[in-house]
C-alpha positions as CSV (number, residue, x, y, z in Angstrom):
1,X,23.2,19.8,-5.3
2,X,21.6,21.0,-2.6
3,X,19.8,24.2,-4.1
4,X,18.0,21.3,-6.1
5,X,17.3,19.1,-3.5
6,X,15.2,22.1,-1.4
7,X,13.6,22.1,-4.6
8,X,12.3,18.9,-4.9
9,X,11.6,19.3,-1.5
10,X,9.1,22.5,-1.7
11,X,7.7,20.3,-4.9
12,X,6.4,17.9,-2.1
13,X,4.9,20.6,-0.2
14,X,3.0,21.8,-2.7
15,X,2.0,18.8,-3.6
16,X,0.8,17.9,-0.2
17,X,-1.1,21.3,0.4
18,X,-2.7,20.5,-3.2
19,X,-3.5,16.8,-1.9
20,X,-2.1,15.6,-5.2
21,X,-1.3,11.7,-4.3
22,X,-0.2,11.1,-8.0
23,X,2.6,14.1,-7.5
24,X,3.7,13.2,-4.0
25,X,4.3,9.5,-5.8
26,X,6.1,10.9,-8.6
27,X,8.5,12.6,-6.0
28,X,9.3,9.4,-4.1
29,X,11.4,7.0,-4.6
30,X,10.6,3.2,-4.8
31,X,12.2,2.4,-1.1
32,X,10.8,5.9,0.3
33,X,10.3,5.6,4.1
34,X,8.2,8.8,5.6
35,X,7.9,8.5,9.6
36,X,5.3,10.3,11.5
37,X,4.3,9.1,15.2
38,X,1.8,12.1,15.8
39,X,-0.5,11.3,13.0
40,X,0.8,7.6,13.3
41,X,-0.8,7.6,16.7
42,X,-3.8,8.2,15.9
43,X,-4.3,5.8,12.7
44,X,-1.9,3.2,14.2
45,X,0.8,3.5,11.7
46,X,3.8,5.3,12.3
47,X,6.1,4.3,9.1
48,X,4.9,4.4,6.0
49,X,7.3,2.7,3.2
50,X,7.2,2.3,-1.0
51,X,6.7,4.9,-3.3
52,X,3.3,5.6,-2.2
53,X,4.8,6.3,1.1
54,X,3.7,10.2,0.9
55,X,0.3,9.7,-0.8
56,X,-0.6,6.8,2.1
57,X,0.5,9.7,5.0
58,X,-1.6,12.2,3.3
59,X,-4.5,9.7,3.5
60,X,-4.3,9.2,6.9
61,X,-3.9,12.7,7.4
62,X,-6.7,13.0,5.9
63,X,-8.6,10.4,8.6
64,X,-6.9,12.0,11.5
65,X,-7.6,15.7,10.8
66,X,-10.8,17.8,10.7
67,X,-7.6,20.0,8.6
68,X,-4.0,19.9,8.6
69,X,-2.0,22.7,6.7
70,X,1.8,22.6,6.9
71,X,3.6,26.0,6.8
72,X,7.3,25.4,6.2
73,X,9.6,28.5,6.5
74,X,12.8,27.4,6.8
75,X,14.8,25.8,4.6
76,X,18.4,24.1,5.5
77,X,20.4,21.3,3.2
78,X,24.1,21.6,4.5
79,X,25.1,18.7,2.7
80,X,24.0,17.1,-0.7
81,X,20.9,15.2,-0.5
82,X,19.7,16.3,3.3
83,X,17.0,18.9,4.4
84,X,16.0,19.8,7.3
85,X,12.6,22.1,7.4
86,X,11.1,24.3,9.9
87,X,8.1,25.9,10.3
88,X,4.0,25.5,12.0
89,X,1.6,22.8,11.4
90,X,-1.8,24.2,11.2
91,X,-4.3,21.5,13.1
92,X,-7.8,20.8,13.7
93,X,-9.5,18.0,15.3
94,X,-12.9,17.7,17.6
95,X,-13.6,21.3,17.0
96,X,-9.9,22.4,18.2
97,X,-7.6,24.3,16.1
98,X,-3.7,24.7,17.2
99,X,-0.7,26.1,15.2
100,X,1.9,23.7,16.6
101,X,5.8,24.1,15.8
102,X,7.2,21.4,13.4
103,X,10.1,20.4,12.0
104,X,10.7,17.6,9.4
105,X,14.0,15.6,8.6
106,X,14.5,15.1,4.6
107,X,16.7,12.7,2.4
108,X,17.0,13.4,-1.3
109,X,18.5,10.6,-3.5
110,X,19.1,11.1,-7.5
111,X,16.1,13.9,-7.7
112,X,13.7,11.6,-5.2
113,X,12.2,11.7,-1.5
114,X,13.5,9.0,0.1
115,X,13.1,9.7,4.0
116,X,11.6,11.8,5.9
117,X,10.7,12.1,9.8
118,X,8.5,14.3,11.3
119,X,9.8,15.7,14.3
120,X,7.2,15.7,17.2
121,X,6.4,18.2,19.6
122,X,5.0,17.6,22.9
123,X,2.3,20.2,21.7
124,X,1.0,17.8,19.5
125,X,0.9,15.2,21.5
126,X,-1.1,16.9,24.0
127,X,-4.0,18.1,21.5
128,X,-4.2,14.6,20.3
129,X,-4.3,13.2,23.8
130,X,-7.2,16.3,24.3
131,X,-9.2,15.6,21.1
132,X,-9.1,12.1,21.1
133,X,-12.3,9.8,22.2
């Protein structure tokens, strides 16, 4: 249903603002895929796959940001087993802080994550490009 599948999906939110890897790998499936090319950009790995998909992202985020807090808002699953989030990304890196808008793309399977894609802004492009080196 998709009331559940938000759910599971503000589960892994929490999880991630908690940095609780063990949680974020409970919540994923086996095959999980997570995309991210900003944070991939920086750490040279944009797909992260397996059930420690989640808990490997938030390690790199870990690498790539002085802090990272993500802020969703919105919540939208039309259709069992999809979500689509909006919201701000709160970022820091090189002594530069930016709340950047962000969206992420979510796919629920029998109570697990198994995809999700961070949709990139141009905004976070640029303060990487700015802060990098």
């Amino acid at each position: 249903m998709p009331g559940d599948d938000v759910a599971i999906i503000k589960r892994v939110y929490a999880a991630f603002a908690a940095r609780d890897r063990a949680a974020l790998e409970a919540l994923s499936a086996d095959d999980a895929v997570v995309h991210n090319s900003v944070t991939g950009s920086a750490q040279g790995q944009d797909r992260y796959e397996g059930r420690g998909a989640l808990a490997k992202f938030l390690a790199d985020v870990d690498l790539a940001w002085t802090r990272l807090e993500l802020r969703p808002q919105t919540f939208h699953s039309t259709r069992p087993g999809s979500v689509l989030v909006a919201g701000t990304v709160l970022v820091e890196r090189g002594g530069h802080a930016q709340e950047l808008s962000a969206a992420w793309s979510w796919k629920v399977l029998e109570g697990k994550v198994t995809y999700v894609r961070v949709l990139p802004t141009a905004e976070a492009y640029r303060m990487l490009a700015a802060t990098s080196g």
